[in-house]
MIGU-901716 format. One record per residue: residue number from 1; x, y, z of N, C-alpha, C in turn; residue in one letter. Coordinates in Angstrom, 3 decimals. Layout:
N
+------+----------+----------+----------+----------+----------+----------+----------+----------+----------+------+
| resi |      n.u |      n.v |      n.w |     ca.u |     ca.v |     ca.w |      c.u |      c.v |      c.w | resn |
+------+----------+----------+----------+----------+----------+----------+----------+----------+----------+------+
|  NUM |        X |        Y |        Z |        X |        Y |        Z |        X |        Y |        Z |    a |
...
+------+----------+----------+----------+----------+----------+----------+----------+----------+----------+------+
//
This chain:
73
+------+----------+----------+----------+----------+----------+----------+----------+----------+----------+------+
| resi |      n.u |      n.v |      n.w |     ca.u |     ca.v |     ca.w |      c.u |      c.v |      c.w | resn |
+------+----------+----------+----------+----------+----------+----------+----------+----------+----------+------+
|    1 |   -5.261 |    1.248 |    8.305 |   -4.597 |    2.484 |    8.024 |   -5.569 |    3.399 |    7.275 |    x |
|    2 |   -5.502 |    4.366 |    7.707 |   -6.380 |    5.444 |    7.232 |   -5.744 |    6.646 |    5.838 |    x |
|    3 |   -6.684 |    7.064 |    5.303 |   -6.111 |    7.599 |    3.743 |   -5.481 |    8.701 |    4.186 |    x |
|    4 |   -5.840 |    9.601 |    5.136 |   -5.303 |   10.730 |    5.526 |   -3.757 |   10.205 |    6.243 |    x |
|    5 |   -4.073 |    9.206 |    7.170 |   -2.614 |    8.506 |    7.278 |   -1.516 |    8.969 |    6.449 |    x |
|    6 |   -1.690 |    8.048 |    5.472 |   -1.174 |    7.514 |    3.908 |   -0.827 |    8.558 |    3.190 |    x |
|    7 |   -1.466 |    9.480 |    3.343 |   -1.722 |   10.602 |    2.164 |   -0.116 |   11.802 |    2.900 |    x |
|    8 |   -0.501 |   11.989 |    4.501 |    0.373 |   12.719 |    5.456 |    1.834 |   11.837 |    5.157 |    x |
|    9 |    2.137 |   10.659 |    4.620 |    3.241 |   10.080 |    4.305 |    3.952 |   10.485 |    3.417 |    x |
|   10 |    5.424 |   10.357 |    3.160 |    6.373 |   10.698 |    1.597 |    6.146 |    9.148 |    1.085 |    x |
|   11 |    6.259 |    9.559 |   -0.071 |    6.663 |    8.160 |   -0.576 |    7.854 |    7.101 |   -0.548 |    x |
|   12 |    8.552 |    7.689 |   -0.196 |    9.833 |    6.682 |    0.451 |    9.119 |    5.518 |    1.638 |    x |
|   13 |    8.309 |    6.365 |    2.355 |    8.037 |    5.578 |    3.877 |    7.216 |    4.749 |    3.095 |    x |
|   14 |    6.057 |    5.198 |    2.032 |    4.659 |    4.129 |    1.888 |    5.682 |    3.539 |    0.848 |    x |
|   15 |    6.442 |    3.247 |    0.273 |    7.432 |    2.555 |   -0.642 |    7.259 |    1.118 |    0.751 |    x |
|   16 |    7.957 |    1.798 |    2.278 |    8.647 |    0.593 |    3.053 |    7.806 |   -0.105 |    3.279 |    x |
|   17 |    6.287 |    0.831 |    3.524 |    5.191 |    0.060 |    3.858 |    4.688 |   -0.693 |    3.466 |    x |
|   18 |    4.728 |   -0.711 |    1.991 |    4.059 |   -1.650 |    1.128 |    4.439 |   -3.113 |    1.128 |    x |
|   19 |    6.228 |   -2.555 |    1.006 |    7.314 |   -3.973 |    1.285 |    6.597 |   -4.786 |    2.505 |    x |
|   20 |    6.661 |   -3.939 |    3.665 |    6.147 |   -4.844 |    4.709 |    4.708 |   -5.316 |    5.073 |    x |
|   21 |    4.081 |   -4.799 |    4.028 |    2.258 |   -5.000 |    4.082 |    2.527 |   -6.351 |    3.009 |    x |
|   22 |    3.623 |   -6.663 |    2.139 |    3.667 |   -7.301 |    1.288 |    4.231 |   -8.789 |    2.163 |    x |
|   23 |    5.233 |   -8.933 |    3.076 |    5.858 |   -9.626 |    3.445 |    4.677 |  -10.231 |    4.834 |    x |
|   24 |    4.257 |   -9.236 |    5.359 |    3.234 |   -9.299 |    6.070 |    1.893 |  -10.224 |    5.959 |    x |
|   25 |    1.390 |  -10.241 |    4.571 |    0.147 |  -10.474 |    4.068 |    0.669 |  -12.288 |    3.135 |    x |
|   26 |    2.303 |  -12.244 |    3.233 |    2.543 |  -13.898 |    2.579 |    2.803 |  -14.560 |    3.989 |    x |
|   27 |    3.196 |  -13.844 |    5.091 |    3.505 |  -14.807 |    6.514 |    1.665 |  -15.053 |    6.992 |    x |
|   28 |    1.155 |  -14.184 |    6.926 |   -0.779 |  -14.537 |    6.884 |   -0.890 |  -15.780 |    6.336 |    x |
|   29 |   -0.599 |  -15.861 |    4.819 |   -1.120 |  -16.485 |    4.238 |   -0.577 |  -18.207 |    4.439 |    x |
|   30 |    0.453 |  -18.029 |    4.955 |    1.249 |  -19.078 |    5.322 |    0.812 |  -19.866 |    6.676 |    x |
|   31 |    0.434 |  -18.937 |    7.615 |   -0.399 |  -19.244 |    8.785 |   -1.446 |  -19.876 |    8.744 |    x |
|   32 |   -2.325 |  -19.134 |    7.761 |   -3.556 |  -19.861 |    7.515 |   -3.257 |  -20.916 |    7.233 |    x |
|   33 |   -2.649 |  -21.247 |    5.424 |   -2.791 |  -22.511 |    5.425 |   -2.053 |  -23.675 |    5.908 |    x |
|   34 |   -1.401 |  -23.312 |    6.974 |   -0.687 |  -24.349 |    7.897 |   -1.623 |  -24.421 |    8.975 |    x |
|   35 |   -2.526 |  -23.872 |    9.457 |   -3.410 |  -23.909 |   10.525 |   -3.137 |  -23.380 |   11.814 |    x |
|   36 |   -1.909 |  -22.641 |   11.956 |   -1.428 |  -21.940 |   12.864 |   -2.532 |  -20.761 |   13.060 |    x |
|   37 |   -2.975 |  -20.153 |   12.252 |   -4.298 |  -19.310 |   12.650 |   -5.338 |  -19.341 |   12.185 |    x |
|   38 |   -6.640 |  -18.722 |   12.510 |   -7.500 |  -18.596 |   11.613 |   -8.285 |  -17.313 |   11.013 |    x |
|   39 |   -7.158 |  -16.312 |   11.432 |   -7.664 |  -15.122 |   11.244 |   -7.324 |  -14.437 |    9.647 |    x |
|   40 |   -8.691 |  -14.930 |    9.264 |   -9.138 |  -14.645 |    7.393 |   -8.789 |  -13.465 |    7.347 |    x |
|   41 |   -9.748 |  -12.408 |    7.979 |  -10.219 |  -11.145 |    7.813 |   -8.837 |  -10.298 |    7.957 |    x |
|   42 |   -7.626 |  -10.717 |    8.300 |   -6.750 |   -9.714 |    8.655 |   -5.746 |   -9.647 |    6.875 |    x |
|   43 |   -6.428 |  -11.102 |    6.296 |   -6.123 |  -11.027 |    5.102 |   -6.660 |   -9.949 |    3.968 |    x |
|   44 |   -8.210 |   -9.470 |    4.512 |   -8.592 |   -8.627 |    3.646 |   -8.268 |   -7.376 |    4.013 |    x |
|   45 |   -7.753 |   -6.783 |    5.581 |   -7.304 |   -5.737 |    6.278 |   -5.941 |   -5.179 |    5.162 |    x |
|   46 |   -5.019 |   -6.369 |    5.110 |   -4.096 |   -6.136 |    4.520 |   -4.070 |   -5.480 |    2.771 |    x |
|   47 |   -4.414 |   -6.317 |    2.148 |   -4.494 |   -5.764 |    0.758 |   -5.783 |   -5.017 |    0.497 |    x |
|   48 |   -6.127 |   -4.366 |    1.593 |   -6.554 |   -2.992 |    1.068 |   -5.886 |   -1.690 |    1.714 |    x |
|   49 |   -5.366 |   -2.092 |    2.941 |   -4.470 |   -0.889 |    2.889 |   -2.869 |   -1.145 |    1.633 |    x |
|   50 |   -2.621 |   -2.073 |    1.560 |   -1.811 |   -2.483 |   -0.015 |   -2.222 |   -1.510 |   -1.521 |    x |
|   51 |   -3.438 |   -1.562 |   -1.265 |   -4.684 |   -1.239 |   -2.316 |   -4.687 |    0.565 |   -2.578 |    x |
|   52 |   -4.982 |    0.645 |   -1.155 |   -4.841 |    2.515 |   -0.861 |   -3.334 |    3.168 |   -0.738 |    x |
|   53 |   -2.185 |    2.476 |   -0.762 |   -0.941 |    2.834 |   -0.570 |   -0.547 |    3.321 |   -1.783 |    x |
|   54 |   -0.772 |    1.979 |   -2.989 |   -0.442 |    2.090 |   -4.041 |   -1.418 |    2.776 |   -5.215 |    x |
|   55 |   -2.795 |    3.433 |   -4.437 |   -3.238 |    4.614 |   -5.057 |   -3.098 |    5.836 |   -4.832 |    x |
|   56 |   -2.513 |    6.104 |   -3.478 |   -1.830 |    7.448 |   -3.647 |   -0.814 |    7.920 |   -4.340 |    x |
|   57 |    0.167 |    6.756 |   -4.070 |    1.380 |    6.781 |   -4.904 |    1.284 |    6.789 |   -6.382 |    x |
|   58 |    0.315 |    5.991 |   -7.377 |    0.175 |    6.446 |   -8.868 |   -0.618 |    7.680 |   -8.822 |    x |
|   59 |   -1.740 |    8.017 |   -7.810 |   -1.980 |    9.986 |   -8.049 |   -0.989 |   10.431 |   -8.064 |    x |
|   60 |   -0.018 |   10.888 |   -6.705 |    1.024 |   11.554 |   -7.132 |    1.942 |   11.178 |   -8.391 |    x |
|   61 |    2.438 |    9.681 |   -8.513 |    2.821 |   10.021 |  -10.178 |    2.305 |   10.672 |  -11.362 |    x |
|   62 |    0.883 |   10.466 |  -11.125 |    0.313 |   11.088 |  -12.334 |    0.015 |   12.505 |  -12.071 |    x |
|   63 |    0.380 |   13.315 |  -10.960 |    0.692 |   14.614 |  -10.865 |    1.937 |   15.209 |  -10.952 |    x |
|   64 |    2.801 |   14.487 |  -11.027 |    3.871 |   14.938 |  -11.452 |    4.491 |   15.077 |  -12.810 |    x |
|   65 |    3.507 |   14.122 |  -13.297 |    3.646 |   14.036 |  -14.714 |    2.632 |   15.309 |  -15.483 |    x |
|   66 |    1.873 |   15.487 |  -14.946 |    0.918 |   16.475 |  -15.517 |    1.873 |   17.649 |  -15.252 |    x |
|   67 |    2.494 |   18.344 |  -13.838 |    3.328 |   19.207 |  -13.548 |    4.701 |   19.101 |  -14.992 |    x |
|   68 |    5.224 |   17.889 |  -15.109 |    6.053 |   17.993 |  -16.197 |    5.499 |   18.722 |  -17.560 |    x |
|   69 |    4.322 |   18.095 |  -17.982 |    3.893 |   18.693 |  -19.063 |    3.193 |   20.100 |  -18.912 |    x |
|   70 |    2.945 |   20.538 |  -18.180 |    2.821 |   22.005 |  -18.532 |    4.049 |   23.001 |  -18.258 |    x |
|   71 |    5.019 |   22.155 |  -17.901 |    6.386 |   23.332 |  -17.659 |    6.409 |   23.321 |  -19.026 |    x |
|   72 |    6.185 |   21.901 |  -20.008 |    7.261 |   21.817 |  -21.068 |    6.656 |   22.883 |  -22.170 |    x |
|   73 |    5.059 |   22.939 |  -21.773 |    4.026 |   23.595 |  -22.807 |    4.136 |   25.063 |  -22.610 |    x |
+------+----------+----------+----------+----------+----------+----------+----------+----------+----------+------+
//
């Protein structure tokens, strides 16, 4: 997933995404170590788009918070 992706998203949707990048990345992990697959790398695919989801989402918190404090100032 790409940042511009991510970024073109509300946060409601990258909220769902995360859930399912989350649920996603423990059925991986479960695969692997049962031997049902061997595909590592889709483990590191995952928690970095995990990684970039949940840094857009604290920018925009922390712009909204900056927006709060200068209404209040």
């Amino acid at each position: 997933m790409k940042i511009s992706d991510i970024v073109a998203k509300k946060d409601q949707d990258l909220e769902k995404k995360l859930a399912e990048l989350g649920e996603q990345l423990t059925k991986s992990r479960f695969q692997i170590a049962t031997k049902e697959s061997d595909k590592t790398a889709e483990i590191k695919k995952i928690k970095t788009d995990i990684a970039r989801i949940k840094t857009i989402l604290r920018e925009r918190e922390i712009l909204r918070e900056e927006e709060k404090d200068e209404k209040k100032a």
